[in-house]
N, C-alpha and C positions, 0 to 999 in steps of 0.2 A: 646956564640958561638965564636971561635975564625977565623979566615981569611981562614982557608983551609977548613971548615963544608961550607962556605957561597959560596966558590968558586965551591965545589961539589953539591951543593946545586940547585945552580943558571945556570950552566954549561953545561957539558954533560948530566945529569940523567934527565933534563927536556925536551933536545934535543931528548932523547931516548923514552923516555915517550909522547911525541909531536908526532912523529913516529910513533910507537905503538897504538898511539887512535885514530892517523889518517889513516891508514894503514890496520895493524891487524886487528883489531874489526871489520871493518865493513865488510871484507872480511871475517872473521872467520863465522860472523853472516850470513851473503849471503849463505856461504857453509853450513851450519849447516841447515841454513831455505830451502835451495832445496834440501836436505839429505833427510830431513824428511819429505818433501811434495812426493818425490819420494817415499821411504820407506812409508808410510802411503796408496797412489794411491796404491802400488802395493799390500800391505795387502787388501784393500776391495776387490781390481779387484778377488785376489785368496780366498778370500772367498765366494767372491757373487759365483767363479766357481767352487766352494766344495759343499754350500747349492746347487746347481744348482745340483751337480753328484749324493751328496746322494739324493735328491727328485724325479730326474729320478729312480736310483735304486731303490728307495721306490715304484716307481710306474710300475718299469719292475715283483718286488717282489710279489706285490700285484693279478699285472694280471695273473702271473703263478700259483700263489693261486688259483684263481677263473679258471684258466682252468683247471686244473689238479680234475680230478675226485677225492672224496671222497671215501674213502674203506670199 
């Protein structure tokens, strides 16, 4: 290694990098982890309120069957 790899080395890119793993990451990781706590909440809430619609109409279905005279 000659004196200017050591200087690069040793210098800025460790500064930047010091930075970056102090900084970035943990905020990326924060945003990313309540991304997808959000996104996830919000998938069950609109399914549990889908099985909910079709089981009603299953059972609005049903009871029009059983009212409606046979022919």
């Amino acid at each position: 290694m000659n004196s200017k790899e050591v200087v690069i080395l040793s210098g800025k890119n460790t500064a930047k990098y010091d930075f970056l793993s102090r900084v970035v990451w943990p905020t990326m990781i924060g945003f990313v982890s309540v991304s997808l706590f959000l996104f996830l909440s919000y998938m069950i809430i609109e399914g549990y309120s889908i099985v909910q619609m079709i089981k009603t109409d299953r059972e609005v279905t049903i009871s029009r069957s059983l009212d409606t005279p046979s022919r």
